[in-house]
C-alpha positions, 0 to 999 in steps of 0.5 A, a space after each residue: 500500500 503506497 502511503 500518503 505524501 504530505 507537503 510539508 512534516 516537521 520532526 521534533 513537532 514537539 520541541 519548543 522550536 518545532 512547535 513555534 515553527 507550527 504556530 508560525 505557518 500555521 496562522 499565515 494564508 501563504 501555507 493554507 494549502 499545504 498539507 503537513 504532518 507533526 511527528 515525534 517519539 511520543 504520541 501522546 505528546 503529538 496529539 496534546 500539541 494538535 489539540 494546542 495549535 487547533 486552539 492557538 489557531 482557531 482552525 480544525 485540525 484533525 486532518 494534521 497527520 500524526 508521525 511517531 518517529 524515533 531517533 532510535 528506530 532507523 524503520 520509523 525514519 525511513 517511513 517518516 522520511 517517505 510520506 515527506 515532500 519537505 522535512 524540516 528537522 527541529 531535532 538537532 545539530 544538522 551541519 558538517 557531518 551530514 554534508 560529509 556522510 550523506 551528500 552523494 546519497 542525497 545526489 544519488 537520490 534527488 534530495 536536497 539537504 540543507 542545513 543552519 536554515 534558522 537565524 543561526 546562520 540564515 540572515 548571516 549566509 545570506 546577508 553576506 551574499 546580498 551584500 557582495 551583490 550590492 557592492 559596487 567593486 570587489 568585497 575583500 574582507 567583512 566584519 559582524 558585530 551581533 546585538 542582543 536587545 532585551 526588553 524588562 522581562 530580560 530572555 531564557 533560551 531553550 534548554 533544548 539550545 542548550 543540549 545542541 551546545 553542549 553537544 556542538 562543543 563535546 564532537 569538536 574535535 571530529 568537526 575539524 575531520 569532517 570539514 577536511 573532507 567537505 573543503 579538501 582545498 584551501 580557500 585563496 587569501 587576499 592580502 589584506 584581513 581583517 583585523 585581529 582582535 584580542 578575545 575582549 576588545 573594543 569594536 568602535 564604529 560610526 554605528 557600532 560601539 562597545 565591548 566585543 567578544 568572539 560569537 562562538 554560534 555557527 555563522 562563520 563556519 556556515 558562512 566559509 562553507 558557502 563561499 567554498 562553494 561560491 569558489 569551487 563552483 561559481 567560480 566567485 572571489 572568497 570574502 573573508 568574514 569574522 564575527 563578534 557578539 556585542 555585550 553589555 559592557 566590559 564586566 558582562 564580556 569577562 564573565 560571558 568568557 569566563 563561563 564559556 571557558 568553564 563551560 566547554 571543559 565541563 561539556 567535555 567531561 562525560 560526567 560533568 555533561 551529564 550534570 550540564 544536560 540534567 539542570 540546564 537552568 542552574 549551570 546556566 544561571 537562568 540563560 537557558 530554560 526548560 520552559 524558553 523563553 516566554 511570549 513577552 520575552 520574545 515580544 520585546 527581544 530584537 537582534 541586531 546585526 552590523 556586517 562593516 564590509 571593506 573591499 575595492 572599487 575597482 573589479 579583477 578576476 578572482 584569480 588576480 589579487 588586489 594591491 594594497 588597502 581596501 578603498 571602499 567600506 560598506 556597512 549592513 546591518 541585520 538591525 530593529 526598524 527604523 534604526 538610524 544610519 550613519 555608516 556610508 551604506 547600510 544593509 538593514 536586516 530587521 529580526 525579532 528574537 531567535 525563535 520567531 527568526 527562525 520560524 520566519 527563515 525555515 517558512 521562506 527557505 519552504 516557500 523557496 523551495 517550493 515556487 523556485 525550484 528552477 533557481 536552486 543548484 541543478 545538482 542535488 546535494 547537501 548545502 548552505 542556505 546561501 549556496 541553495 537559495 542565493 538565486 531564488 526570491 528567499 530574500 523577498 520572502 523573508 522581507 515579507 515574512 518579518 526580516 526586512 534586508 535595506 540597503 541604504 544609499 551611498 554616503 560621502 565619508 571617509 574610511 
Protein backbone atom coordinates (compact mmCIF):
# COMPACT_ATOMS: atom_id res chain seq x y z
CA UNK A 1 0.00 0.00 0.00
CA UNK A 2 1.50 3.29 -1.19
CA UNK A 3 1.44 5.98 1.53
CA UNK A 4 0.09 9.33 1.71
CA UNK A 5 2.62 12.28 0.84
CA UNK A 6 2.46 15.10 2.73
CA UNK A 7 3.55 18.63 1.90
CA UNK A 8 5.22 19.59 4.38
CA UNK A 9 6.38 17.07 8.19
CA UNK A 10 8.06 18.82 10.52
CA UNK A 11 10.39 16.23 13.49
CA UNK A 12 10.80 17.29 16.65
CA UNK A 13 6.98 18.91 16.41
CA UNK A 14 7.11 19.00 19.90
CA UNK A 15 10.03 20.68 20.60
CA UNK A 16 9.95 24.31 21.53
CA UNK A 17 11.39 25.43 18.05
CA UNK A 18 9.42 22.88 16.27
CA UNK A 19 6.22 23.66 18.00
CA UNK A 20 6.65 27.61 17.41
CA UNK A 21 7.73 26.83 13.89
CA UNK A 22 3.93 25.27 13.53
CA UNK A 23 2.20 28.14 15.47
CA UNK A 24 4.01 30.22 12.74
CA UNK A 25 2.88 28.81 9.46
CA UNK A 26 0.09 27.58 10.63
CA UNK A 27 -1.71 31.16 11.24
CA UNK A 28 -0.33 32.51 7.59
CA UNK A 29 -2.51 32.07 4.45
CA UNK A 30 0.54 31.93 2.40
CA UNK A 31 0.98 27.95 3.68
CA UNK A 32 -3.03 27.22 3.57
CA UNK A 33 -2.97 24.74 1.04
CA UNK A 34 -0.14 22.69 2.49
CA UNK A 35 -0.87 19.55 3.94
CA UNK A 36 1.68 18.82 6.81
CA UNK A 37 2.23 16.40 9.41
CA UNK A 38 3.73 16.56 13.22
CA UNK A 39 5.98 13.80 14.16
CA UNK A 40 7.94 12.69 17.38
CA UNK A 41 8.92 10.00 19.67
CA UNK A 42 5.52 10.22 21.56
CA UNK A 43 2.33 10.30 20.60
CA UNK A 44 0.50 11.37 23.16
CA UNK A 45 2.52 14.38 23.37
CA UNK A 46 1.74 14.93 19.48
CA UNK A 47 -1.81 14.53 19.92
CA UNK A 48 -1.92 17.39 23.04
CA UNK A 49 0.09 19.59 20.54
CA UNK A 50 -2.61 19.28 17.73
CA UNK A 51 -5.02 19.95 20.13
CA UNK A 52 -2.65 23.03 21.09
CA UNK A 53 -2.31 24.61 17.70
CA UNK A 54 -6.09 23.96 16.69
CA UNK A 55 -6.73 26.20 19.89
CA UNK A 56 -3.94 28.64 19.07
CA UNK A 57 -5.10 28.97 15.53
CA UNK A 58 -8.92 28.62 15.54
CA UNK A 59 -8.95 26.20 12.98
CA UNK A 60 -9.92 22.39 12.62
CA UNK A 61 -7.05 20.43 12.73
CA UNK A 62 -7.86 16.98 12.71
CA UNK A 63 -6.83 16.08 9.43
CA UNK A 64 -2.87 17.21 10.77
CA UNK A 65 -1.24 13.91 10.26
CA UNK A 66 0.18 12.35 13.31
CA UNK A 67 4.06 10.50 12.74
CA UNK A 68 5.71 8.91 15.83
CA UNK A 69 9.20 8.63 14.55
CA UNK A 70 12.18 7.99 16.64
CA UNK A 71 15.90 8.73 16.53
CA UNK A 72 16.47 5.40 17.69
CA UNK A 73 14.14 3.41 15.20
CA UNK A 74 16.13 3.58 11.80
CA UNK A 75 12.09 2.00 10.12
CA UNK A 76 10.12 4.64 11.71
CA UNK A 77 12.71 7.16 9.88
CA UNK A 78 12.56 5.62 6.83
CA UNK A 79 8.98 5.74 6.85
CA UNK A 80 8.69 9.20 8.06
CA UNK A 81 11.07 10.36 5.63
CA UNK A 82 8.83 8.63 2.55
CA UNK A 83 5.48 10.15 3.47
CA UNK A 84 7.64 13.87 3.33
CA UNK A 85 7.60 16.03 0.26
CA UNK A 86 9.81 18.51 2.53
CA UNK A 87 11.18 17.51 6.12
CA UNK A 88 12.09 20.05 8.35
CA UNK A 89 14.12 18.51 11.30
CA UNK A 90 13.87 20.54 14.72
CA UNK A 91 15.59 17.90 16.32
CA UNK A 92 19.14 18.85 16.47
CA UNK A 93 22.61 19.67 15.08
CA UNK A 94 22.32 19.48 11.30
CA UNK A 95 25.71 20.87 9.88
CA UNK A 96 29.08 19.36 8.89
CA UNK A 97 28.78 15.59 9.23
CA UNK A 98 25.89 15.43 7.45
CA UNK A 99 27.15 17.16 4.27
CA UNK A 100 30.33 14.53 4.79
CA UNK A 101 28.30 11.34 5.29
CA UNK A 102 25.07 11.89 3.36
CA UNK A 103 25.96 14.35 0.26
CA UNK A 104 26.45 11.68 -2.61
CA UNK A 105 23.12 9.68 -1.25
CA UNK A 106 21.44 12.68 -1.44
CA UNK A 107 22.65 13.01 -5.22
CA UNK A 108 22.08 9.60 -5.91
CA UNK A 109 18.50 10.03 -4.69
CA UNK A 110 17.19 13.53 -5.89
CA UNK A 111 17.30 15.30 -2.39
CA UNK A 112 18.45 18.36 -1.35
CA UNK A 113 19.60 18.63 2.01
CA UNK A 114 20.08 21.76 3.53
CA UNK A 115 21.22 22.90 6.98
CA UNK A 116 21.80 26.01 9.50
CA UNK A 117 18.03 27.12 7.87
CA UNK A 118 17.12 29.03 11.36
CA UNK A 119 18.67 32.55 12.49
CA UNK A 120 21.77 30.52 13.23
CA UNK A 121 23.07 31.19 10.50
CA UNK A 122 20.45 32.17 7.79
CA UNK A 123 20.47 36.09 7.73
CA UNK A 124 24.50 35.94 8.49
CA UNK A 125 24.68 33.12 4.92
CA UNK A 126 22.85 35.17 3.04
CA UNK A 127 23.30 38.66 4.22
CA UNK A 128 26.70 38.10 3.28
CA UNK A 129 25.85 37.39 -0.37
CA UNK A 130 23.23 40.21 -0.67
CA UNK A 131 25.93 42.17 0.27
CA UNK A 132 28.62 41.43 -2.40
CA UNK A 133 25.89 41.51 -4.57
CA UNK A 134 25.45 45.34 -3.90
CA UNK A 135 28.62 46.06 -3.61
CA UNK A 136 29.94 48.12 -6.41
CA UNK A 137 33.62 46.82 -6.89
CA UNK A 138 35.02 43.53 -5.12
CA UNK A 139 34.26 42.91 -1.13
CA UNK A 140 37.75 41.95 0.33
CA UNK A 141 37.02 41.21 3.89
CA UNK A 142 33.78 41.98 6.31
CA UNK A 143 33.30 42.03 9.99
CA UNK A 144 29.87 41.08 12.08
CA UNK A 145 29.05 42.57 15.23
CA UNK A 146 25.71 40.81 16.80
CA UNK A 147 23.44 42.78 19.44
CA UNK A 148 21.01 41.25 21.51
CA UNK A 149 18.14 43.89 22.83
CA UNK A 150 16.37 42.56 25.95
CA UNK A 151 13.01 44.19 26.77
CA UNK A 152 12.32 44.41 31.02
CA UNK A 153 11.37 40.91 31.36
CA UNK A 154 15.17 40.04 30.29
CA UNK A 155 15.45 36.19 27.90
CA UNK A 156 15.66 32.44 28.68
CA UNK A 157 16.95 30.29 25.90
CA UNK A 158 15.58 26.88 25.46
CA UNK A 159 17.01 24.00 27.01
CA UNK A 160 16.68 22.11 24.12
CA UNK A 161 19.52 25.25 22.61
CA UNK A 162 21.31 24.42 25.33
CA UNK A 163 21.90 20.44 24.59
CA UNK A 164 22.60 21.37 20.89
CA UNK A 165 25.72 23.45 22.53
CA UNK A 166 26.57 21.16 24.54
CA UNK A 167 26.98 18.52 22.07
CA UNK A 168 28.42 21.25 19.31
CA UNK A 169 31.24 21.51 21.97
CA UNK A 170 31.52 17.63 23.07
CA UNK A 171 32.45 16.40 18.98
CA UNK A 172 34.60 19.44 18.48
CA UNK A 173 37.22 17.62 17.55
CA UNK A 174 35.68 15.03 14.95
CA UNK A 175 34.38 18.58 13.18
CA UNK A 176 37.67 19.94 12.27
CA UNK A 177 37.93 15.99 10.13
CA UNK A 178 34.81 16.49 8.70
CA UNK A 179 35.41 19.80 7.39
CA UNK A 180 38.56 18.38 5.95
CA UNK A 181 36.73 16.04 3.71
CA UNK A 182 33.70 18.55 2.76
CA UNK A 183 36.68 21.56 1.99
CA UNK A 184 39.94 19.44 0.96
CA UNK A 185 41.10 22.76 -0.57
CA UNK A 186 42.26 25.71 0.85
CA UNK A 187 40.49 28.77 0.26
CA UNK A 188 42.94 31.86 -1.65
CA UNK A 189 43.59 34.63 0.84
CA UNK A 190 43.68 38.49 -0.12
CA UNK A 191 46.41 40.49 1.28
CA UNK A 192 44.65 42.25 3.41
CA UNK A 193 42.42 40.77 6.53
CA UNK A 194 40.64 41.60 8.94
CA UNK A 195 41.71 42.86 11.80
CA UNK A 196 42.98 40.67 14.73
CA UNK A 197 41.07 41.26 17.94
CA UNK A 198 42.05 40.38 21.18
CA UNK A 199 39.47 37.96 22.97
CA UNK A 200 37.53 41.33 24.51
CA UNK A 201 38.20 44.18 22.81
CA UNK A 202 36.59 47.25 21.82
CA UNK A 203 34.62 47.16 18.36
CA UNK A 204 34.31 51.38 17.72
CA UNK A 205 32.34 52.40 14.52
CA UNK A 206 30.43 55.14 13.31
CA UNK A 207 27.03 52.76 14.03
CA UNK A 208 28.68 50.44 16.28
CA UNK A 209 30.43 50.77 19.78
CA UNK A 210 31.08 48.70 22.61
CA UNK A 211 32.50 45.59 24.07
CA UNK A 212 33.05 42.61 21.58
CA UNK A 213 33.79 39.05 22.15
CA UNK A 214 34.15 36.13 19.67
CA UNK A 215 30.36 34.77 18.83
CA UNK A 216 31.01 31.14 19.17
CA UNK A 217 27.36 30.04 17.06
CA UNK A 218 27.77 28.57 13.71
CA UNK A 219 27.72 31.93 11.43
CA UNK A 220 31.08 31.65 10.41
CA UNK A 221 31.70 28.31 9.81
CA UNK A 222 28.37 28.47 7.54
CA UNK A 223 29.42 31.22 6.10
CA UNK A 224 33.10 29.56 4.92
CA UNK A 225 31.16 26.95 3.52
CA UNK A 226 29.38 28.98 1.41
CA UNK A 227 31.97 30.86 -0.03
CA UNK A 228 33.87 27.45 -0.56
CA UNK A 229 31.20 26.51 -2.75
CA UNK A 230 30.96 30.06 -4.17
CA UNK A 231 34.61 29.46 -5.07
CA UNK A 232 34.85 25.63 -6.48
CA UNK A 233 31.56 26.22 -8.05
CA UNK A 234 30.87 29.57 -9.12
CA UNK A 235 33.79 30.35 -9.90
CA UNK A 236 33.39 33.66 -7.39
CA UNK A 237 36.03 35.91 -5.18
CA UNK A 238 36.07 34.40 -1.41
CA UNK A 239 35.30 37.08 1.32
CA UNK A 240 36.60 36.68 4.19
CA UNK A 241 34.17 37.18 7.50
CA UNK A 242 34.89 37.42 11.07
CA UNK A 243 32.16 37.75 13.79
CA UNK A 244 31.65 39.29 17.12
CA UNK A 245 28.92 39.48 19.82
CA UNK A 246 28.28 42.72 21.30
CA UNK A 247 27.98 42.72 25.31
CA UNK A 248 26.57 44.96 27.77
CA UNK A 249 29.53 46.00 28.94
CA UNK A 250 33.26 45.02 29.81
CA UNK A 251 32.21 43.43 33.24
CA UNK A 252 29.30 41.21 31.03
CA UNK A 253 32.15 40.42 28.30
CA UNK A 254 34.57 38.91 31.23
CA UNK A 255 32.10 36.91 32.87
CA UNK A 256 30.45 35.69 29.39
CA UNK A 257 34.35 34.31 28.70
CA UNK A 258 34.61 33.20 31.96
CA UNK A 259 31.59 30.97 31.64
CA UNK A 260 32.39 29.85 28.42
CA UNK A 261 35.80 28.64 29.11
CA UNK A 262 34.22 26.89 32.24
CA UNK A 263 31.53 25.55 30.49
CA UNK A 264 33.50 23.84 27.09
CA UNK A 265 35.74 21.95 29.96
CA UNK A 266 32.63 20.68 31.90
CA UNK A 267 30.96 19.74 28.31
CA UNK A 268 33.70 17.55 27.56
CA UNK A 269 33.96 15.58 30.82
CA UNK A 270 31.29 12.58 30.38
CA UNK A 271 30.40 13.03 33.83
CA UNK A 272 30.08 16.77 34.22
CA UNK A 273 27.99 16.64 30.86
CA UNK A 274 25.71 14.90 32.15
CA UNK A 275 25.19 17.38 35.12
CA UNK A 276 25.42 20.16 32.24
CA UNK A 277 22.49 18.05 30.39
CA UNK A 278 20.32 17.19 33.75
CA UNK A 279 19.97 21.14 35.13
CA UNK A 280 20.18 23.43 32.45
CA UNK A 281 18.57 26.36 34.45
CA UNK A 282 21.22 26.05 37.12
CA UNK A 283 24.62 25.60 35.18
CA UNK A 284 23.33 28.33 33.04
CA UNK A 285 22.42 30.52 35.66
CA UNK A 286 18.93 31.25 34.16
CA UNK A 287 20.03 31.75 30.10
CA UNK A 288 18.66 28.52 29.33
CA UNK A 289 15.32 27.02 30.34
CA UNK A 290 13.29 24.10 30.01
CA UNK A 291 10.32 26.40 29.61
CA UNK A 292 12.42 29.06 26.90
CA UNK A 293 11.55 31.95 26.90
CA UNK A 294 8.16 33.44 27.35
CA UNK A 295 5.66 35.44 24.77
CA UNK A 296 6.69 38.61 26.49
CA UNK A 297 10.26 37.80 26.25
CA UNK A 298 10.06 37.06 22.96
CA UNK A 299 7.85 40.06 22.07
CA UNK A 300 10.28 42.81 23.29
CA UNK A 301 13.66 40.90 22.23
CA UNK A 302 15.36 42.19 18.86
CA UNK A 303 18.78 41.33 17.03
CA UNK A 304 20.72 43.42 15.69
CA UNK A 305 23.47 42.77 13.07
CA UNK A 306 26.04 45.27 11.67
CA UNK A 307 28.03 43.50 8.64
CA UNK A 308 31.20 46.55 8.08
CA UNK A 309 32.40 45.21 4.57
CA UNK A 310 35.63 46.57 3.18
CA UNK A 311 36.52 45.91 -0.48
CA UNK A 312 37.97 47.73 -3.92
CA UNK A 313 36.28 49.95 -6.03
CA UNK A 314 37.70 48.51 -8.91
CA UNK A 315 36.85 44.97 -10.18
CA UNK A 316 39.70 41.81 -11.15
CA UNK A 317 39.17 38.19 -11.79
CA UNK A 318 39.23 36.29 -8.92
CA UNK A 319 42.19 34.84 -9.81
CA UNK A 320 44.06 38.27 -9.63
CA UNK A 321 44.79 39.62 -6.30
CA UNK A 322 44.28 43.33 -5.09
CA UNK A 323 47.38 45.74 -4.05
CA UNK A 324 47.22 47.37 -1.16
CA UNK A 325 44.36 48.82 1.32
CA UNK A 326 40.76 48.47 0.69
CA UNK A 327 39.14 51.62 -0.88
CA UNK A 328 35.78 51.05 -0.26
CA UNK A 329 33.72 50.21 3.25
CA UNK A 330 30.39 49.30 3.25
CA UNK A 331 28.09 48.86 6.48
CA UNK A 332 24.98 46.26 6.65
CA UNK A 333 23.16 45.76 9.49
CA UNK A 334 20.70 42.94 10.28
CA UNK A 335 19.02 45.90 12.93
CA UNK A 336 15.21 46.96 14.54
CA UNK A 337 13.39 49.15 12.08
CA UNK A 338 13.69 52.36 11.55
CA UNK A 339 17.13 52.45 13.46
CA UNK A 340 19.32 55.41 12.38
CA UNK A 341 22.04 55.12 9.88
CA UNK A 342 25.49 56.96 9.84
CA UNK A 343 27.81 54.44 8.25
CA UNK A 344 28.49 55.42 4.27
CA UNK A 345 25.73 52.46 3.12
CA UNK A 346 23.97 50.20 5.07
CA UNK A 347 22.13 46.89 4.65
CA UNK A 348 19.49 46.78 7.23
CA UNK A 349 18.20 43.19 8.06
CA UNK A 350 15.39 43.63 10.77
CA UNK A 351 14.93 40.16 13.28
CA UNK A 352 12.69 39.61 16.14
CA UNK A 353 14.10 37.13 18.63
CA UNK A 354 15.85 33.87 17.57
CA UNK A 355 12.98 31.76 17.94
CA UNK A 356 10.34 34.00 15.70
CA UNK A 357 13.82 34.42 13.48
CA UNK A 358 13.84 31.12 12.85
CA UNK A 359 10.44 30.36 12.25
CA UNK A 360 10.49 33.02 9.63
CA UNK A 361 13.89 31.52 7.67
CA UNK A 362 12.50 27.76 7.75
CA UNK A 363 8.96 29.30 6.29
CA UNK A 364 10.75 31.36 3.38
CA UNK A 365 13.58 28.79 2.72
CA UNK A 366 9.74 26.37 2.10
CA UNK A 367 8.45 29.00 0.18
CA UNK A 368 11.75 28.98 -1.75
CA UNK A 369 11.89 25.62 -2.07
CA UNK A 370 8.53 25.15 -3.46
CA UNK A 371 7.98 28.40 -6.31
CA UNK A 372 11.51 28.44 -7.14
CA UNK A 373 12.64 25.34 -7.96
CA UNK A 374 14.12 26.12 -11.11
CA UNK A 375 16.60 28.78 -9.05
CA UNK A 376 18.01 26.01 -6.91
CA UNK A 377 21.56 24.37 -7.82
CA UNK A 378 20.77 21.90 -10.65
CA UNK A 379 22.76 19.29 -8.54
CA UNK A 380 21.12 17.65 -5.94
CA UNK A 381 23.34 17.65 -2.54
CA UNK A 382 23.68 18.88 0.94
CA UNK A 383 24.35 22.71 1.04
CA UNK A 384 24.28 26.10 2.87
CA UNK A 385 21.29 28.22 2.83
CA UNK A 386 23.32 30.78 0.58
CA UNK A 387 24.56 28.09 -1.91
CA UNK A 388 20.82 26.77 -2.44
CA UNK A 389 18.81 29.93 -2.13
CA UNK A 390 21.35 32.63 -3.33
CA UNK A 391 19.40 33.00 -6.98
CA UNK A 392 15.83 32.30 -5.95
CA UNK A 393 13.41 35.04 -4.07
CA UNK A 394 14.36 33.87 -0.35
CA UNK A 395 15.17 37.28 0.48
CA UNK A 396 11.86 38.81 -0.83
CA UNK A 397 10.21 36.17 1.14
CA UNK A 398 11.87 36.82 4.30
CA UNK A 399 11.01 40.67 3.77
CA UNK A 400 7.85 39.90 3.71
CA UNK A 401 7.53 37.38 6.46
CA UNK A 402 9.06 39.85 9.37
CA UNK A 403 13.18 40.19 8.14
CA UNK A 404 13.45 43.04 6.46
CA UNK A 405 17.02 43.40 4.19
CA UNK A 406 17.56 47.53 3.14
CA UNK A 407 20.39 48.84 1.61
CA UNK A 408 20.50 52.18 2.07
CA UNK A 409 22.38 54.93 -0.17
CA UNK A 410 25.97 55.78 -0.51
CA UNK A 411 27.09 58.28 1.87
CA UNK A 412 30.47 60.61 1.38
CA UNK A 413 32.53 59.84 4.32
CA UNK A 414 35.78 58.64 4.80
CA UNK A 415 37.29 55.08 5.74
Amino acid sequence: MSLRRIDLVVYGATGFTGSRFLEFILKRDIFKNLSIGIAGRNKNKLEELRQHLADFTAKDLSDLLIIVANNDDQKSLEEMAKQSKILVNAVGPFLEKIEAKYSEIAKKNGLFVIGASGMDSMPADLGLHYMRQKFDGDLNHVDAVLSIKYGPQGYSFSAATYQTLIMGIQHAEELKDYRKIIMPNRLPKSEVANEKRRLISWFEDEDVKGWVIPFLGADKSIVTRSQYYDVMKRGLRPVQFEVHLKTQGPHWAIATVVWMFCFSILARNNMTRRYLKKYPQITSFNLFKESGPTPEQMANTFLTYHFIGYGYSNQKLPSEKHKGQPDKKVGTVIAKKNQKITIQMKMIITAPDAYNSTSICLSAAILAMTRDRDKMPKEFGVYTTSAAFSETRIIDYLKNLGIDFKILPERNSKI
